[in-house]
C-alpha positions in Angstrom: -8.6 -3.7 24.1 -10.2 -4.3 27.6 -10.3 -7.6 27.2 -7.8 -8.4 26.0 -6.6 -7.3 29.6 -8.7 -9.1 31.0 -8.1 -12.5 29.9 -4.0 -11.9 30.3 -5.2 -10.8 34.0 -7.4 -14.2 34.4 -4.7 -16.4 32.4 -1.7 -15.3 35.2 -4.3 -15.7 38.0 -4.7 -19.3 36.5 -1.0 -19.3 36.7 -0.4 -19.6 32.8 3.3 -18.2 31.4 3.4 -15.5 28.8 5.5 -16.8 26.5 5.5 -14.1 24.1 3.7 -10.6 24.1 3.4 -10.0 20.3 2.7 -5.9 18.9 1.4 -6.0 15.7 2.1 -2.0 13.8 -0.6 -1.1 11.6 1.0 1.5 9.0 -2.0 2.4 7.5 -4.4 2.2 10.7 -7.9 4.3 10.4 -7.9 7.4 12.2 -9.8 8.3 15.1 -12.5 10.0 14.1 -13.5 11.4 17.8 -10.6 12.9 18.6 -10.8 12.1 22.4 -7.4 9.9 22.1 -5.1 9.1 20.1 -5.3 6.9 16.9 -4.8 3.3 17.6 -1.7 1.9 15.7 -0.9 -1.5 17.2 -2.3 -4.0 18.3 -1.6 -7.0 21.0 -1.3 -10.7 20.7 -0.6 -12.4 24.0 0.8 -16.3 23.8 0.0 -18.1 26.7 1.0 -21.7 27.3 -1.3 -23.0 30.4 1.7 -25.7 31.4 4.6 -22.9 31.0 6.0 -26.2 29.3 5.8 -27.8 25.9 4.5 -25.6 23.6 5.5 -25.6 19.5 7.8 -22.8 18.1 8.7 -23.4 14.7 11.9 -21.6 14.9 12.7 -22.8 11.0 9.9 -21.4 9.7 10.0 -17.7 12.0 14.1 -18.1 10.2 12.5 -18.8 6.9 10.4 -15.7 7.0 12.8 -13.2 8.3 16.2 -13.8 6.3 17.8 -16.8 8.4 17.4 -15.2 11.7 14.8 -15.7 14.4 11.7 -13.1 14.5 11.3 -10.3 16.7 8.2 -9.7 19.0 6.8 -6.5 16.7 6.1 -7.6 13.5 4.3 -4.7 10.8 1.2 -5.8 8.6 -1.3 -3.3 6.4 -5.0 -3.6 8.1 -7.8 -6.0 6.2 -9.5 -4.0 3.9 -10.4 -6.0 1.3 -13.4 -8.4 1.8 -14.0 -7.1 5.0 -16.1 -8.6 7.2 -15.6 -7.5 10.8 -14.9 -4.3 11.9 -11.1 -5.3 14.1 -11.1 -8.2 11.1 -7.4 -9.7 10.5 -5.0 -9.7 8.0 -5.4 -13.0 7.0 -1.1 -13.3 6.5 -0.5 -12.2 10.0 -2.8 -15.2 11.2 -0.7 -17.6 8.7 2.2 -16.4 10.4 1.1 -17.1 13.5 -0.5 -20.5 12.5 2.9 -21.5 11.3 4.9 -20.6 13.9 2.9 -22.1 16.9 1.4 -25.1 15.4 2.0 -28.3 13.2 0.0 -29.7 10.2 -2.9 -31.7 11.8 -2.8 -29.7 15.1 -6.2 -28.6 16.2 -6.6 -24.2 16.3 -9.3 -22.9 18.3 -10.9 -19.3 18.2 -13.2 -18.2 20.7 -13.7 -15.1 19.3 -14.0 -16.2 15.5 -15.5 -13.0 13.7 -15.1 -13.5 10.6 -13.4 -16.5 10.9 -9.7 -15.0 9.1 -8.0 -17.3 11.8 -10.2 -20.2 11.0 -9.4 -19.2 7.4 -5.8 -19.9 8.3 -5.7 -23.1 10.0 -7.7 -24.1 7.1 -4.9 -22.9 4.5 -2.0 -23.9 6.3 -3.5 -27.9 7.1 -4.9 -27.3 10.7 -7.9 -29.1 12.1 -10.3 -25.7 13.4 -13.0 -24.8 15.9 -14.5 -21.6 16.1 -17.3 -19.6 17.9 -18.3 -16.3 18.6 -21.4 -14.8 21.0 -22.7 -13.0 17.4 -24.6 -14.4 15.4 -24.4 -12.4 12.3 -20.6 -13.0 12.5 -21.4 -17.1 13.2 -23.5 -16.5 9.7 -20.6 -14.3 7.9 -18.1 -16.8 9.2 -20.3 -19.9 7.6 -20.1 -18.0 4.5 -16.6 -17.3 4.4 -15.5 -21.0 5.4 -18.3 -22.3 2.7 -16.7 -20.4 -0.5 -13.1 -22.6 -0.1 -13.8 -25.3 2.7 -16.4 -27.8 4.6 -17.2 -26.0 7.1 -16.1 -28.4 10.5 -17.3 -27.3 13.9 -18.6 -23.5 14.2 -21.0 -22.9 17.3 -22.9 -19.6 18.3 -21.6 -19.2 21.7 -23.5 -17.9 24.5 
């Protein structure tokens, strides 16, 4: 979560817009095994345009998937369990969702922090062009993997 904080806290100084502060509600999150806080149930998805102009919002689709009428900013999705990969790993329909509503066919998705590649998985899916990287390499090697079973694997990089 810290850094998630503190790449909002670089993106403002760089003088980037929040467009949209997204909370994803897991229903079925794990517990907290500790119990020195309280079990984590959401989760945050920050969208940044770096112009504070001209980014893509499919407002169709977001209609399409929510009964006629525009989507809200909290949106509920059961945690990966299957196939899991990585241990905060994706629900692979929440990163479609997201593909879909801030991109186009042929656009060009980039994930710095790949994992195990579930938005990668996505763009690849939904006709996106996709770059990934991550500073692990057993992840780079899961990712590979994962991309392999269902698609040519384009540009993946072990950052760092």
């Amino acid at each position: 979560r810290k850094s998630t904080y503190v790449f909002a806290s670089e993106a403002l100084r760089l003088g980037w817009r929040i467009v949209n502060d997204i909370t994803w509600i897991k229903p079925d999150a794990p517990p907290n095994f500790t119990g020195r806080m309280m079990t984590e149930s959401t989760e945050r998805a920050l969208w940044f345009s770096p112009s504070g102009k001209g980014w893509t919002y499919n407002l169709e689709q977001a209609k399409h998937m929510n009964g006629g009428i525009n989507l809200r900013d909290v949106w509920t999705f059961k945690t990966e369990r299957d196939n899991r990969v990585h241990p905060t790993q994706k629900p692979l329909e929440l990163m479609e969702r997201c593909i879909r509503l801030f991109s186009n066919e042929g656009d060009l998705v980039l994930d710095c922090f790949a994992g195990s590649c579930t938005t990668l998985r996505a763009a690849a899916n939904l006709e996106r062009r996709w770059i990934g990287c991550d500073i692990t390499a057993d992840y780079v090697a899961a990712g590979r993997k994962r991309m392999a079973h269902e698609y040519t694997p384009a540009l993946f990089e072990i950052a760092g």
